[in-house]
N, C-alpha and C positions, 0 to 999 in steps of 0.2 A: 261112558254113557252120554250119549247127545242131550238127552233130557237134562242131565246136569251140567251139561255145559250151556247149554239154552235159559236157564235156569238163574244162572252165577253171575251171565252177560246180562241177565234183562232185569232181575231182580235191584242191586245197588243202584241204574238210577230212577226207579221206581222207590225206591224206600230214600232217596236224596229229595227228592221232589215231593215228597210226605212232608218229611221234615222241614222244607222250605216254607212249605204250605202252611203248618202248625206256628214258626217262627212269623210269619206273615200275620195269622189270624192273632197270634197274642199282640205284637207289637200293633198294628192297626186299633184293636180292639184297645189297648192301652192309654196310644196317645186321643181317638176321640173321648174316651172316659177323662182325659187328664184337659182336654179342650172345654169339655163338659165342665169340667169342675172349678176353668176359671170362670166360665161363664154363669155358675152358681155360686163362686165368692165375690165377683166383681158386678154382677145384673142382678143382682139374686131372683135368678130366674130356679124356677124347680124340677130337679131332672132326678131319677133316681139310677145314681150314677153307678149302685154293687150291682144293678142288674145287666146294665149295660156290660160292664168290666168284666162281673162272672160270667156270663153267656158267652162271652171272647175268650175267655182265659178254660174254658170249658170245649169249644168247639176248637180250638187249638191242642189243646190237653188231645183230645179225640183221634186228632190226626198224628200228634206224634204217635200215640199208644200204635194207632195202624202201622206204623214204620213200626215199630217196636217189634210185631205181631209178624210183620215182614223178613225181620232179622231172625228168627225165630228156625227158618226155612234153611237160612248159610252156616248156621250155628254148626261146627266140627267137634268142638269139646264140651265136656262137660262143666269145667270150670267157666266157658263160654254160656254156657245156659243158663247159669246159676248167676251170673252178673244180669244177662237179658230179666229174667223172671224179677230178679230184684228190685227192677226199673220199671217192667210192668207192673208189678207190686203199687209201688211207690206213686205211679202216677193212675193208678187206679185209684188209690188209696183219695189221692188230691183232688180228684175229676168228682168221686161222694162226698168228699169235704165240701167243695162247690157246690154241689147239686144240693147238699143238704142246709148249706147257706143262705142257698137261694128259696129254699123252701120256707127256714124260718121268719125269713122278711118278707114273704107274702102273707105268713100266717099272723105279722104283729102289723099287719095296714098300710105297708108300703105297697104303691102302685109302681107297676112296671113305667117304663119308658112309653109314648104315645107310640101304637102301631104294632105293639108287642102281645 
């Protein structure tokens, strides 16, 4: 079928390029939070730096899941599906871990970052 061969070719670097995307967003998002936090041990300037961090670590998390959601479509076996969903699982699981972190430290008076 042409569909699936249109499919095979377009799909891997579409779900590469997710993935880049996600590794991108966390590592950026990482080392500003870790710029941050010298400039909070050394200025002691005041930055609330889990929100910065989870927001990165969150919109990265996002974009792998969409690769993940992408693999989902080449998947042949079923042993293959049962790894994928494990992973979805998993980084669902982390992406509400985050989200629900981040909810607790607005709800005990931590302010967001200025702009947020």
């Amino acid at each position: 079928m042409i569909f699936d061969v249109i499919i095979e070719t377009i799909l891997p670097p579409i779900i590469g390029i997710l993935e880049l995307l996600g590794i991108f967003v966390v590592t950026a998002s990482t080392l500003h939070a870790f710029w941050e936090y010298l400039g909070n041990t050394f200025f002691h300037r005041k930055y609330a730096l889990q929100f910065e961090l989870a927001e990165g670590l969150a919109t990265g998390l996002e974009f792998k899941m969409a690769a993940e959601i992408l693999k989902t479509v080449l998947v042949r076996e079923m042993s293959e599906l049962l790894i994928l969903g494990a992973v979805i699982i998993l980084r669902a699981l982390l992406s509400l871990l985050i989200h629900f972190e981040l909810k607790s430290s607005q709800t005990q008076g931590e302010e967001p970052p200025a702009g947020k």
